[in-house]
LUMVODREN-643005 format. One record per atom (N, C-alpha, C, CB): x, y, z; residue in three letters. Coordinates in pm, whole numbers, padded with zeros to 5 digits, always signed. Atoms other than C-alpha are relative to their C-alpha. Glycine has a CB too. Layout:
<tormis>
XYZALA;...
</tormis>
This chain:
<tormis>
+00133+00043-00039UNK;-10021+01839-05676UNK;-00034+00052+00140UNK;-00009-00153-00004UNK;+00014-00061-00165UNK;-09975+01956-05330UNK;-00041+00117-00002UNK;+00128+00010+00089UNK;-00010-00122-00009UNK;-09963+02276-05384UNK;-00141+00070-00070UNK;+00134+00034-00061UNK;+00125+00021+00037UNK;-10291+02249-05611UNK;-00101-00028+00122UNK;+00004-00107-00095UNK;+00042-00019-00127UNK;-10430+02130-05288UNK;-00048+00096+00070UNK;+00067-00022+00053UNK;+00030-00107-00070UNK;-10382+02401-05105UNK;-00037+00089+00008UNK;+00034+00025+00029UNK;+00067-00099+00067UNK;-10460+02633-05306UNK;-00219-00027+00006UNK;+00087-00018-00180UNK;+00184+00061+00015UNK;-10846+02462-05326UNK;-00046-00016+00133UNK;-00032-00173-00082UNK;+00085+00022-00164UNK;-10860+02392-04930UNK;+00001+00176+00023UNK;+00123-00121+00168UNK;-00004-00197-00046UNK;-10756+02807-04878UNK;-00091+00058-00036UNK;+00109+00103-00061UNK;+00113-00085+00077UNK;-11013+02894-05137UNK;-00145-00049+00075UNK;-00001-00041-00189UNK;+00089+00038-00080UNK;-11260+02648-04961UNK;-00011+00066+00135UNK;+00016-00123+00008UNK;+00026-00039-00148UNK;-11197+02756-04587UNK;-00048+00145-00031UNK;+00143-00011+00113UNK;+00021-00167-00007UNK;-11198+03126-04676UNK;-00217-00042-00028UNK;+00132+00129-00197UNK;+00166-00033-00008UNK;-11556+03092-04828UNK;-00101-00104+00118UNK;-00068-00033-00180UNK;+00103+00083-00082UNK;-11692+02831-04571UNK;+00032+00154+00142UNK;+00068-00231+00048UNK;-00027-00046-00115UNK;-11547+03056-04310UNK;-00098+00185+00018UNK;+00187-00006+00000UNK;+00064-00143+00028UNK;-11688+03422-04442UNK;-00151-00065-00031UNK;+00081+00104-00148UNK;+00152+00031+00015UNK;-12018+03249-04578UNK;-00122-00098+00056UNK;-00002-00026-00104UNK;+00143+00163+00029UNK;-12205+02887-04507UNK;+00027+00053+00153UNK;+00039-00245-00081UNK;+00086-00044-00190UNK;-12420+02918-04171UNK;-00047-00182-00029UNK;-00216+00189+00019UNK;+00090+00080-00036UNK;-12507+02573-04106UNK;-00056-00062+00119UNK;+00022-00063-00051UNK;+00046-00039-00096UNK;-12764+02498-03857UNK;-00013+00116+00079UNK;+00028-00055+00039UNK;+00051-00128-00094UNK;-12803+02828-03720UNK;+00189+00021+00038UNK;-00147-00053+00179UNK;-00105+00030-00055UNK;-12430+02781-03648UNK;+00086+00205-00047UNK;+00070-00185-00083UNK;-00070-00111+00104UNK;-12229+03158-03746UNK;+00136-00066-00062UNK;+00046+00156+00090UNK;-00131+00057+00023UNK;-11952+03114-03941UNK;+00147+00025+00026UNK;+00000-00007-00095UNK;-00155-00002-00080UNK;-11578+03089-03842UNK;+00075-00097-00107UNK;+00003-00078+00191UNK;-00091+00060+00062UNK;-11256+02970-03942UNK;+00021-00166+00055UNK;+00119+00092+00015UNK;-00011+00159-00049UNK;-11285+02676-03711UNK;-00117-00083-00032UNK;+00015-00014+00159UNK;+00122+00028+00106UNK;-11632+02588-03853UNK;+00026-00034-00092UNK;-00077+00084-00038UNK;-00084+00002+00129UNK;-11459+02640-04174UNK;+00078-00159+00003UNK;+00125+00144+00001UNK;-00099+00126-00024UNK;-11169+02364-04068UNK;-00128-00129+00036UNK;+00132+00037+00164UNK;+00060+00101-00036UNK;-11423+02136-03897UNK;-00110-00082-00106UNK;-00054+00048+00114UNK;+00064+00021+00090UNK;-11667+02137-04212UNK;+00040-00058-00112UNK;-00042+00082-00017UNK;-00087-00003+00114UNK;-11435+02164-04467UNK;+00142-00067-00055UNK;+00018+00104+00001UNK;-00159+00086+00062UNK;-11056+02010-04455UNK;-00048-00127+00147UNK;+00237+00139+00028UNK;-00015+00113-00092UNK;-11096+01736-04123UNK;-00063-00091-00029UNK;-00025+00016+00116UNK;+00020+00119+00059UNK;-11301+01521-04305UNK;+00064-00058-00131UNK;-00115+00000-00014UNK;-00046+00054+00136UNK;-11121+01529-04639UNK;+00132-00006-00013UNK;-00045+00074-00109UNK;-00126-00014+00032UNK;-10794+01605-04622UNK;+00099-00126+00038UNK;+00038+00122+00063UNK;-00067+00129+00045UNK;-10655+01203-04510UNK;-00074-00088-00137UNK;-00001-00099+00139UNK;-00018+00019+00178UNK;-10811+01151-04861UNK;+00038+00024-00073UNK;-00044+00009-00068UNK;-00062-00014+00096UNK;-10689+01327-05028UNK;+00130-00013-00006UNK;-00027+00087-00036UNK;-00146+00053-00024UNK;-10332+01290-04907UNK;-00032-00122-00064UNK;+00064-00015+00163UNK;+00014+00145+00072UNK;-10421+00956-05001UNK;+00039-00048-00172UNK;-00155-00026+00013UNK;+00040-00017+00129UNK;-10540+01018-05361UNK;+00125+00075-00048UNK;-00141+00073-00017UNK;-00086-00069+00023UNK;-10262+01242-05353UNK;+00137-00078-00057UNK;+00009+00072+00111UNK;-00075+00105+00016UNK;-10002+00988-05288UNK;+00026-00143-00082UNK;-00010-00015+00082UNK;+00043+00079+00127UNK;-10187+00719-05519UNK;+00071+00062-00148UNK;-00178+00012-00010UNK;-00045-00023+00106UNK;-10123+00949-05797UNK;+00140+00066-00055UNK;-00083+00051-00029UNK;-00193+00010+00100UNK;-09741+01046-05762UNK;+00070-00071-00008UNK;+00112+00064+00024UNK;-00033+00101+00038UNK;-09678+00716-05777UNK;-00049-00078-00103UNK;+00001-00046+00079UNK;+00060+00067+00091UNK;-09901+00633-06042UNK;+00034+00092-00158UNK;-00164-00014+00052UNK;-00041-00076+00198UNK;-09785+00913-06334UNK;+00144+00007-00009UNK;-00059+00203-00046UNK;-00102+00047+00052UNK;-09436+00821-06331UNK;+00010-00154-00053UNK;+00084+00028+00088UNK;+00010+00141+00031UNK;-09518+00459-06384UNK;-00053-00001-00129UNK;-00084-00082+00096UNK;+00056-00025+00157UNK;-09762+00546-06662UNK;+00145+00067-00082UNK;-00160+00138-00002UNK;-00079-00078+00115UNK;-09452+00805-06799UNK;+00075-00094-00086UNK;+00107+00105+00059UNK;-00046+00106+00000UNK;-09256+00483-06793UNK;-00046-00120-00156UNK;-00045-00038+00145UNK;+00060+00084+00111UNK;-09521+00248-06989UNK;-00018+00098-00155UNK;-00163-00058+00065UNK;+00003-00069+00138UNK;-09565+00576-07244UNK;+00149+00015-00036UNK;-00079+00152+00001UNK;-00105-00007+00054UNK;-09194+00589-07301UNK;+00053+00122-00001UNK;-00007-00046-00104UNK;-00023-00112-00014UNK;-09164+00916-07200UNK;+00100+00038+00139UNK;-00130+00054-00006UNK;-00125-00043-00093UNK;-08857+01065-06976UNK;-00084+00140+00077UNK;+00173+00050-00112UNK;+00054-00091-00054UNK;-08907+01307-06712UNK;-00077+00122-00113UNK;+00108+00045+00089UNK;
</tormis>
């Protein structure tokens, strides 16, 4: 799941960073970061963490082994 992550913030920064102008602003990689992962990324850790504790529990109730 992590690694899914990262893959989706890399793909995000790259295009916030080469494309979105907002406010008149040019774009950058720190633009990019400030737009793009510093508001979301202690959610998704979050959501992250919610759910690798939550699909071994389900594997559990389905009766299913690693």
């Amino acid at each position: 799941m992590l690694a899914g992550l990262l893959v989706i913030y890399s793909a995000g920064v790259t295009w916030l960073g080469l494309f979105a102008r907002t406010g008149g602003a040019t774009p950058g990689v720190s633009a990019a970061f400030s737009a793009g992962v510093y508001p979301f990324i202690a959610p998704d850790l979050i959501k992250l963490a919610i759910a690798a504790g939550f699909v071994p529990a389900l594997w559990r109730l389905l009766g299913r082994s690693h």
